[in-house]
C-alpha positions in Angstrom: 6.1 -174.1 -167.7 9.5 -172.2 -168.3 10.5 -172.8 -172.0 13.9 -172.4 -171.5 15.4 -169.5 -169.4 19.3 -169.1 -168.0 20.1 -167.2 -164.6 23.8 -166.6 -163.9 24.7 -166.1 -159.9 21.6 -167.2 -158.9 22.4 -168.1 -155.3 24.3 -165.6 -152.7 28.2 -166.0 -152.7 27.7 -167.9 -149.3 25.2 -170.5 -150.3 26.8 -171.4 -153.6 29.9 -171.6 -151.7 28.3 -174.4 -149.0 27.1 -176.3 -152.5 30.5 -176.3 -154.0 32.5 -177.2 -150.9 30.0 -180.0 -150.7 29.7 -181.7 -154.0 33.8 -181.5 -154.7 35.1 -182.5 -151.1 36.3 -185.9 -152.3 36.9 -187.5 -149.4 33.2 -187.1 -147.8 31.0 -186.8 -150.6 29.4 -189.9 -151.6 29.5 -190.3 -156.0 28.1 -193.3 -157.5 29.1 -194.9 -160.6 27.0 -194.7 -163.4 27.7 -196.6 -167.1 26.8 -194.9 -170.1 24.9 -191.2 -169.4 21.9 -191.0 -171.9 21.0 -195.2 -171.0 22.8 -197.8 -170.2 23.3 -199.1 -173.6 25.7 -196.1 -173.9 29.3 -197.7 -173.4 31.3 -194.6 -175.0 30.2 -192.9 -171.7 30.7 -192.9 -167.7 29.8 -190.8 -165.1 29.0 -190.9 -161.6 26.0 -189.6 -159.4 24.6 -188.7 -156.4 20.5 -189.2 -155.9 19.7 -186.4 -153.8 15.7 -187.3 -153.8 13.5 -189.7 -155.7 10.3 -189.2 -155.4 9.3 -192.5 -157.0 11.8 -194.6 -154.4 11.3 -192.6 -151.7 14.7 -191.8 -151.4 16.2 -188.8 -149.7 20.0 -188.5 -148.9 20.2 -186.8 -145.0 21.7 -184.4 -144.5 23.2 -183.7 -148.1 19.7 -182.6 -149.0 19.5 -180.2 -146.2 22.6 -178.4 -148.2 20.2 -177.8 -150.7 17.4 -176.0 -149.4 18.5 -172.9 -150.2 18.8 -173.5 -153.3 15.4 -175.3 -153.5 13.5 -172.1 -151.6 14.9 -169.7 -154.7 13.5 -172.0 -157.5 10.3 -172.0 -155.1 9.7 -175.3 -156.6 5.7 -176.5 -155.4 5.8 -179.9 -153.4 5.6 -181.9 -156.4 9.3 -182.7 -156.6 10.2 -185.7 -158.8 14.2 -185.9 -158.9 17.0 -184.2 -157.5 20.2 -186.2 -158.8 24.0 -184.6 -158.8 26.1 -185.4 -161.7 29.5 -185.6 -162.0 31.4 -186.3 -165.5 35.1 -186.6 -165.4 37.6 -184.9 -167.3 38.5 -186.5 -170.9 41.1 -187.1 -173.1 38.7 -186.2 -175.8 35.8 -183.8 -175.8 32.5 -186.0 -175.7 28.9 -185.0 -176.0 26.3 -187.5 -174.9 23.3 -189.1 -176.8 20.0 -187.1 -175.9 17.8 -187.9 -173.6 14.8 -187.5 -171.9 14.5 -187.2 -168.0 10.6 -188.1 -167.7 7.9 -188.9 -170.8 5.7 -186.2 -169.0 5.4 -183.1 -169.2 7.7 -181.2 -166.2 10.0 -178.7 -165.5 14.2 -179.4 -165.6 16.6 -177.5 -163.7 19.7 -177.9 -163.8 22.7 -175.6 -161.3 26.0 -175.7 -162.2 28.4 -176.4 -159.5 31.8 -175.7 -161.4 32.9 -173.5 -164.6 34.5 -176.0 -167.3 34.3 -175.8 -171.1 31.5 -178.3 -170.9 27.8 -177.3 -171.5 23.9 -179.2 -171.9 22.8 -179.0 -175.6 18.8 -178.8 -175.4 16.4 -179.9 -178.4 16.4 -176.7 -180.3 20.6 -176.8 -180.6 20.8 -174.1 -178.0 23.9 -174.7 -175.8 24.3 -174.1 -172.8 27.8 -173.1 -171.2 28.7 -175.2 -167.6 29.6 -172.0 -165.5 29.6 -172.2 -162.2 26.6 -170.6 -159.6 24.2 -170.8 -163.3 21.1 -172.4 -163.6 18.8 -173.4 -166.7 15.5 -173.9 -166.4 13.7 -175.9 -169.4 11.1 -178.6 -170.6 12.4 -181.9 -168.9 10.5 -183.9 -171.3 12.3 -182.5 -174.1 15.3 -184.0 -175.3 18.7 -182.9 -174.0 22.1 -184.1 -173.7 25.7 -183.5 -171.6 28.9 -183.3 -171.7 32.2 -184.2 -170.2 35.1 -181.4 -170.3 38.5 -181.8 -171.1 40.1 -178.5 -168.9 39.0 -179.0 -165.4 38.9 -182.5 -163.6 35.4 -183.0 -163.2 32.4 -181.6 -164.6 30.0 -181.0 -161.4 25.6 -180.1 -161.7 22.9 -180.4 -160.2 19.7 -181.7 -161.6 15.7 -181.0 -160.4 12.4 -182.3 -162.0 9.4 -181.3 -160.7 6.0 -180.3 -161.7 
């Protein structure tokens, strides 16, 4: 498993292109409202997401998960697949960084792809923070806590996250 790593334009121009137009058309992409990011309990934080695939549910979202093979074939990710969830955080007033959390108790790797550059960023256990720019992806110990952000310069904050083992 992948400590932590960063990989900046890690899909062609074209496919990261196809994933953008995708996740920020707001008239045809689905986003579901979500209260408070790290648990429910949260209520000093909102956003909305979009479950991709859950591999516990058996839940697959045709044909917005066809959009992401490419991007699943580069992370060569083995059949295991837990979670594929999109995330979007709206712009703030005020600059707010979310409880941490923990995606699953077990051990896994966390991916996440960053759909849009915004002055927000994931803060993983260590303190290391991670900078939201657009085609990026981080790749580190799901089980270890992490935590988001909103942004306050862009509209929306827009990523992409995978668990898998």
């Amino acid at each position: 498993m992948i400590n932590q790593k960063v990989i900046d334009n890690f899909l062609s121009d074209e496919d990261y292109t196809t994933i953008r137009e995708l996740m920020l058309d707001h008239l045809h992409f689905p986003w579901f409202y979500t209260p408070g990011v790290a648990n429910e309990d949260d209520d000093n934080s909102i956003y909305f997401t979009h479950t991709f695939f859950e591999k516990e549910f058996k839940l697959e979202s045709m044909p917005f998960f066809q959009t992401l093979i490419p991007l699943l074939n580069k992370l060569e990710i083995p059949k295991d697949l837990w979670r594929v969830k999109g995330n979007l955080h709206p712009r703030g007033h005020n600059f707010i960084e979310n409880k941490p959390h923990i995606d699953y108790i077990e051990p896994h790797q966390a991916a996440i792809y960053y759909v849009n550059t915004n002055n927000g960023h994931t803060r993983l256990h260590d303190g290391t923070k991670i900078d939201s720019v657009a085609n990026r992806l981080l790749l580190f110990d799901g089980s270890k806590s992490h935590n988001s952000t909103n942004c306050t310069d862009e509209q929306v904050r827009v990523n992409i996250n995978f668990n898998y083992v």
